[in-house]
C-alpha positions as CSV (number, residue, x, y, z in Angstrom):
1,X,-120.8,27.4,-50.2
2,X,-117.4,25.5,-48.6
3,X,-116.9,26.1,-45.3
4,X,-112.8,25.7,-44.9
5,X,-112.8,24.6,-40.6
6,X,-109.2,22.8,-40.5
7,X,-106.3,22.3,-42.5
8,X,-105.2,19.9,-45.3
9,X,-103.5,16.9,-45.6
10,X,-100.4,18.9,-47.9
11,X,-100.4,22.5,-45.3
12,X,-100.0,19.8,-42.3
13,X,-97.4,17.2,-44.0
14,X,-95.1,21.4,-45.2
15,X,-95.5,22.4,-41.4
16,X,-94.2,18.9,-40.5
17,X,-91.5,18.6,-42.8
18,X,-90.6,22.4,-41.8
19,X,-90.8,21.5,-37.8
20,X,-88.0,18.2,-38.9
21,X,-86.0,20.4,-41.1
22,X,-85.6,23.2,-37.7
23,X,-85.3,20.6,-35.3
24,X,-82.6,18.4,-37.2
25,X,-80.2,22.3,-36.6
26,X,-80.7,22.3,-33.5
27,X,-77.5,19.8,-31.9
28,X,-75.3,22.2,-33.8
29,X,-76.2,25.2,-32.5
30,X,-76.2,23.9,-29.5
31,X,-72.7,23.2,-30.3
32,X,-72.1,26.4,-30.9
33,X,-73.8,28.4,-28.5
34,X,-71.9,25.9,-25.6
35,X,-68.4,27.1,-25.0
36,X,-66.0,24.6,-24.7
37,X,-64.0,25.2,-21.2
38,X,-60.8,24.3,-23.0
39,X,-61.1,26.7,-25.7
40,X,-61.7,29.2,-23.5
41,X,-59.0,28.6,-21.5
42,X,-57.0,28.8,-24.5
43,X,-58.3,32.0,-25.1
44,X,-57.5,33.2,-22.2
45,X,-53.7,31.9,-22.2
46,X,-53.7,33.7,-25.1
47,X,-54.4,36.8,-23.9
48,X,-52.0,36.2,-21.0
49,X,-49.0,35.5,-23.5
50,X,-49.9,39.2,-25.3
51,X,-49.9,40.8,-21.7
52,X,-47.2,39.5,-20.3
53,X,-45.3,40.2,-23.8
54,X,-46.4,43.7,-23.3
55,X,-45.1,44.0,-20.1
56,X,-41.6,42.5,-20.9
57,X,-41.0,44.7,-23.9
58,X,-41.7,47.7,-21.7
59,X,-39.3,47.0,-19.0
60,X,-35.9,47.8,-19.1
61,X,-34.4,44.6,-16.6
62,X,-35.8,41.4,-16.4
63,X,-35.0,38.7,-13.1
64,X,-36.6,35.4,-12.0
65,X,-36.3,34.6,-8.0
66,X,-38.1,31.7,-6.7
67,X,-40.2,31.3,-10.0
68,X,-42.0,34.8,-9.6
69,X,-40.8,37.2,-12.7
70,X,-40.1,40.7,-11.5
71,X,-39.8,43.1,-14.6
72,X,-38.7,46.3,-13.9
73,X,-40.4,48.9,-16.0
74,X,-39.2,52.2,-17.5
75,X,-41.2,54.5,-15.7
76,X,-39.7,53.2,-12.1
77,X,-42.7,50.5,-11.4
78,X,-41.7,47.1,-10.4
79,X,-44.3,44.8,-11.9
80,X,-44.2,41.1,-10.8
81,X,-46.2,37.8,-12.3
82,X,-46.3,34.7,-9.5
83,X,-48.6,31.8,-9.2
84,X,-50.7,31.9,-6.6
85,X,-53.9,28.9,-5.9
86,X,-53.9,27.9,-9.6
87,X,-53.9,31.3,-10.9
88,X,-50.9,33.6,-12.3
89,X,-51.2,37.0,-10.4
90,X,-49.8,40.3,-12.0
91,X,-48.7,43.0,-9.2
92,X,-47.6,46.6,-9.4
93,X,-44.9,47.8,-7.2
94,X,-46.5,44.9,-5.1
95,X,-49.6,46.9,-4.9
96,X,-53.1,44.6,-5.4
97,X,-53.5,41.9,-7.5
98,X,-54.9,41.0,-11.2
99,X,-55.8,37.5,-12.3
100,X,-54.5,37.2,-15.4
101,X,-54.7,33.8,-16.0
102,X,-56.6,30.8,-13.7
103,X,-56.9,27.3,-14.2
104,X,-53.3,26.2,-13.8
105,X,-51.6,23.6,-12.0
106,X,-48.0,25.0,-12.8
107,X,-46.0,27.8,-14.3
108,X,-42.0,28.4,-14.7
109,X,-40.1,31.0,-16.1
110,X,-36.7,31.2,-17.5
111,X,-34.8,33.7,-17.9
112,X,-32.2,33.5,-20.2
113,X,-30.2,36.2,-22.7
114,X,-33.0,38.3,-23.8
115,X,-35.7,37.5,-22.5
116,X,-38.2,34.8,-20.6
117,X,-39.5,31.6,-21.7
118,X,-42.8,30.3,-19.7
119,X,-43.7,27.0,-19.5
120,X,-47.7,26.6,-18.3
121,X,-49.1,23.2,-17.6
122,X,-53.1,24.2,-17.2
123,X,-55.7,21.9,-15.2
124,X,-56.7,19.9,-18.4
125,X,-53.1,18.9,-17.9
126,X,-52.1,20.7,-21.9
127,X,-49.0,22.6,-21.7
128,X,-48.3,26.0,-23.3
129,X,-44.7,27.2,-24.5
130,X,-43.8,31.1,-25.2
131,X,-40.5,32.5,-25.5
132,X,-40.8,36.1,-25.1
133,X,-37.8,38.2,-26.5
134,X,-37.6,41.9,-25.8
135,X,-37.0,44.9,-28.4
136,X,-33.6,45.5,-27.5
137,X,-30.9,43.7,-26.2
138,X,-30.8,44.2,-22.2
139,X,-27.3,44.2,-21.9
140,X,-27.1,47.2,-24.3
141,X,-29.8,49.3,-22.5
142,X,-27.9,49.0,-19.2
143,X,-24.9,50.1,-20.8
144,X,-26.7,53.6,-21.9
């Protein structure tokens, strides 16, 4: 009768080979798991640029003073955007505040014929462009 008290040579040298074979993956999803604090942050302006172009297709007049973008909405609220300690806050009839994008060293907005551009240098010192346009021409929806 064979008594069987360990393993062989060939079940130790496939558990090996399996261990390399796992740990040789593991740097790239490592990779992936790690978010990368610049793509996030280019998520995130992203999702400012949809906001904010939201916001300025809702409103019926557009002004700039002292680089803060006041948008006047349809419904008789005042929403502004300003910087404020590397962050872009987004205020309702000057009523509490929403981050709606951190991380930046500067912002400017333009106004210009029918619409905004924004111009956003972030802390990792990249810059991001949007021109924003609005549905309708302003001057024709003050006219009626």
């Amino acid at each position: 009768m064979k008594h069987k008290n360990g393993f062989t040579l060939v079940e130790v040298l496939i558990a090996f080979s399996i261990l390399i074979l796992l740990t040789s993956f593991l740097p790239q999803a490592i990779k992936v798991i790690r978010f990368e604090p610049k793509l996030l942050h280019h998520m995130e302006t992203s999702l400012f640029f949809q906001q904010l172009t939201l916001d300025v297709q809702l409103s019926s007049t557009i002004q700039v003073a002292n680089n803060i973008l006041y948008l006047q909405q349809n419904n008789e609220e005042e929403v502004t955007y300003a910087y404020f300690q590397n962050r872009v806050r987004r205020q309702v009839n000057h009523k509490g505040q929403e981050i709606v994008l951190q991380n930046i060293s500067t912002i400017k907005f333009t106004k210009w014929k029918n619409g905004i551009d924004v111009l956003i240098t972030d802390i990792y010192n990249q810059t991001h462009q949007n021109r924003i346009t609005h549905r309708l021409p302003l001057e024709t929806m003050k006219d009626g």
